[in-house]
N, C-alpha and C positions, 0 to 999 in steps of 0.2 A: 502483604505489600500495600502501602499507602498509596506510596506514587510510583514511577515511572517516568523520568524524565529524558532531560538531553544529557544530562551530567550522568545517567545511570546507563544510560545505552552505549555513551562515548567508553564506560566501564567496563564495560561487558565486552566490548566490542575490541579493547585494545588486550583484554585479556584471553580474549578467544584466541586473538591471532597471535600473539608472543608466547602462545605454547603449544601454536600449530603452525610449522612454516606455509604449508601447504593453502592454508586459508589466505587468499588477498585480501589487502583491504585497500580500498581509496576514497576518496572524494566527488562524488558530482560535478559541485558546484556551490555557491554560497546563500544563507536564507538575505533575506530581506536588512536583516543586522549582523551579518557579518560569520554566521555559526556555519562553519562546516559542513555538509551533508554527505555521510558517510553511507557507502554500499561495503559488502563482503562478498566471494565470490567463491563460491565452493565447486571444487570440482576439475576437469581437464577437459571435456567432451567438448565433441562438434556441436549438438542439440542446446541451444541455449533458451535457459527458462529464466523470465524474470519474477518475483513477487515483489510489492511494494504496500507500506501500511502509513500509517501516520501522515495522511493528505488532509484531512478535517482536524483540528485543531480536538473539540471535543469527543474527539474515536481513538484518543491512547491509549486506550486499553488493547485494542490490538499489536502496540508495537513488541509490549511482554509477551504477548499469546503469541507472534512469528517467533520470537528470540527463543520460546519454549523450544520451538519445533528445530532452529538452528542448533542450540543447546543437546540437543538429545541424538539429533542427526551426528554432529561431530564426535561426541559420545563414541555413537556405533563404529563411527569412523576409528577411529583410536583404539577401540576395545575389539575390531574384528568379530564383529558380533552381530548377527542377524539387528534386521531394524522392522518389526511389522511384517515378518515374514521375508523380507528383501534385504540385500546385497547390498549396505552400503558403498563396499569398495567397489563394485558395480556398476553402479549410478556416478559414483565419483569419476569412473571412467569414460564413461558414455556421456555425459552431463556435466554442460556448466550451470549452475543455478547463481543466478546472479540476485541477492538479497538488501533491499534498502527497507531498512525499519523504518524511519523518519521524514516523511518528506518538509515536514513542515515546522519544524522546531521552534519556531519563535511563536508560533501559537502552541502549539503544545504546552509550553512555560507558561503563556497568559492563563489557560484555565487552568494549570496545576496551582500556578502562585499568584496569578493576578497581578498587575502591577504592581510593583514594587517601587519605594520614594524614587530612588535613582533611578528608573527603568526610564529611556532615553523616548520611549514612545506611550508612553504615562498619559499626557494631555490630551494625545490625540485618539488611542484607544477606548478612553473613557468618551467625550465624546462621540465617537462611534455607538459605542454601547448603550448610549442616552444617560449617561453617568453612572451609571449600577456598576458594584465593583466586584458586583455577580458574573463570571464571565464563564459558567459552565453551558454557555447555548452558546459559546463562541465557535463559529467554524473555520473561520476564513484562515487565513495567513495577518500578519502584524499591518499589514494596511487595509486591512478589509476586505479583503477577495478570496473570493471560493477558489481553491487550487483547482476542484473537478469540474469546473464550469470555466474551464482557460481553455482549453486544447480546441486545433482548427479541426472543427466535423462540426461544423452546420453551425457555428457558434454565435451567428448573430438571432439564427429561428432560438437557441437554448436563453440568450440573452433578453429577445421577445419573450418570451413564455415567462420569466421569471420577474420581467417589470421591476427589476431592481437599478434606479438609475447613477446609484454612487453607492462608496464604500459600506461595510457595515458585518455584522457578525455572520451572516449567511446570506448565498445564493447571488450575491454581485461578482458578473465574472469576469469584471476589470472594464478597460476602456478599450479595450482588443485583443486579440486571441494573444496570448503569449507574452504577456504584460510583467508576468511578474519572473524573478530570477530562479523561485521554488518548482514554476513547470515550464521554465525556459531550459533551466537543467533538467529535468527527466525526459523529455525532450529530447535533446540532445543525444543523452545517453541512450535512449533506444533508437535513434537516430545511427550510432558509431554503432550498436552493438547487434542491430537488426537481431533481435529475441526472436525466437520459435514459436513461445507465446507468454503470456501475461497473465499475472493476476493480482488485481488490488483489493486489498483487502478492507472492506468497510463497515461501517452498522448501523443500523441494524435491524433484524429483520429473517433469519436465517433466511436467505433466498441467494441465489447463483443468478445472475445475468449475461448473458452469452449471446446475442443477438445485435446488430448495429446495421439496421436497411440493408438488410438481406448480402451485405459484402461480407459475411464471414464463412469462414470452411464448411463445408456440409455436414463434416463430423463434430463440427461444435456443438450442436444438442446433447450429442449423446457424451462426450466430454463431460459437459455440464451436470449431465445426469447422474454422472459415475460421482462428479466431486458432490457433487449435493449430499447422495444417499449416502456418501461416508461421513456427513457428519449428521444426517439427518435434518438435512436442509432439504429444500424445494426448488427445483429450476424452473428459474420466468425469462419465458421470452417477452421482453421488457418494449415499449411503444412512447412515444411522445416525449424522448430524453437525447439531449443532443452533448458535445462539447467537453464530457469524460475525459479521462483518460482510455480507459476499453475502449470507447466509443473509435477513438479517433488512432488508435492502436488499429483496431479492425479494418478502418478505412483507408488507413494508410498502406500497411501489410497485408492485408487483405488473410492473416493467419489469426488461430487461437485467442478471443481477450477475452478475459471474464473477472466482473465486479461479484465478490463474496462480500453480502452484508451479514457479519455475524452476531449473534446476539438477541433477546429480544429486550423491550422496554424503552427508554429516553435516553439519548446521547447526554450527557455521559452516563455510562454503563458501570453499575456499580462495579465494584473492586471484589466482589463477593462472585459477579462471572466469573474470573480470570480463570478458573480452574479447568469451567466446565469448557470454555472458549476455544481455551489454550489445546487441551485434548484435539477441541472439532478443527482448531487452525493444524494441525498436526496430523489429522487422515486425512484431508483435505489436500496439505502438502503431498503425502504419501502416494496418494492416490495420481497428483499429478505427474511425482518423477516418475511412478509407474506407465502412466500414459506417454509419457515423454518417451520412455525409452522401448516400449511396446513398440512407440511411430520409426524408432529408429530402426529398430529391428526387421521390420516390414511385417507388425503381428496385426 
């Protein structure tokens, strides 16, 4: 696998579900240029669980590492066939898992392909980037702003701390909380869909973050603990980070958030992870619908 884009997920995505009535599929809302933002919804339950990947521009690699774990989940689904020890058709019942690969597609494109002649944000992107048409430390979305440094939980203390006063390939997190259309719609959507709980999926670093000034559930540590050790990650109760999405999930809901940074080494992650990633996003998943439906059960 080279790449991974918007054109390969819209792929995936449209194939998934025209040979499963059963999968939804819809829209969020729209990027910055006009692309779609497509979630999948697997499932019937009362318990709803969100994952979301592809919010940094250069962290695609996780959008193949979730689509693994959708992929194989559906799989079990269709073939009535244990999943990891577990009952798909089970989870299917008890759980709606609600899946957005992509939050941020119009960056995802800039570091797969970089501007391209006709690409309608070509002059201004490059400027941003001080002209380099190297755009692999690109994070933000197509105007320059960190998706995870948008959401209101303390967003102006996250905005101090980061001393970034205009656009640019990381950590400017706009001119006000909710600035941009990419986490105005996710937003939203947990807004309509009040999740149970969340998980964004990031990199990298193998570490689980599960903690937001003490507003999260008391069993969120040990949560945290459970998703780490299946992929062999590490849970940090994390200090001095405001303005996430987890962040402002917890504060809001006052339920379950947790940022999965996977991987190790320099964003972007080479293409040579994907294997071992794809696995760790995969117990990781497991392990949550597990807790998910433990909670429902009253275990």
């Amino acid at each position: 696998m080279e790449r991974y884009g918007y054109r390969e997920l819209v792929n995936d995505l449209e194939e998934i579900c025209s040979g499963n009535p059963g999968i939804r599929y819809g829209v969020i809302g729209k990027s910055v240029m006009g692309k779609d933002i497509p979630y999948i919804a697997i499932g019937k339950g009362e318990t709803h669980l969100h994952v979301n990947a592809g919010m940094h521009s250069n962290e695609w690699l996780n959008v193949p590492c979730l689509m693994f774990f959708v992929k194989n989940y559906i799989k079990a689904l269709n073939e009535r066939s244990t999943f990891h020890g577990h009952s798909p058709e089970l989870w299917f019942e008890e759980i709606t898992l609600w899946v957005l690969p992509m939050l941020n597609p119009d960056g995802i494109e800039l570091v797969l392909s970089g501007p391209q002649e006709d690409h309608p944000w070509k002059k201004e992107v490059l400027e941003l980037n001080g002209g380099d048409t190297d755009f692999s430390n690109w994070k933000a979305n197509i105007r320059g702003v960190d998706l995870n440094d948008q959401f209101p939980a303390f967003w102006q203390e996250e905005a101090s701390r980061r001393e970034k006063t205009r656009p640019g390939p990381r950590d400017f997190g706009g001119e006000s909380p909710l600035s941009e259309p990419e986490s105005v719609a996710l937003a939203s959507f947990t807004k309509e869909k009040k999740f149970d709980a969340v998980i964004a999926l990031h990199s990298q670093g193998q570490e689980v973050y599960w903690n937001y000034r003490n507003a999260e559930p008391s069993y969120s540590e040990n949560w945290a603990v459970q998703l780490a050790d299946a992929a062999g990650y590490k849970a940090v109760k994390l200090f001095g980070s405001d303005a996430g999405y987890k962040d402002w999930f917890i504060l809001e809901f006052r339920r379950p958030g947790f940022t999965v940074e996977t991987g190790l080494g320099v964003n972007p992650l080479p293409v040579s992870q994907y294997d071992t990633i794809a696995e760790e996003v995969e117990q990781i998943m497991v392990t949550a619908m597990t807790l998910m439906s433990a909670k429902q059960n009253g275990e």
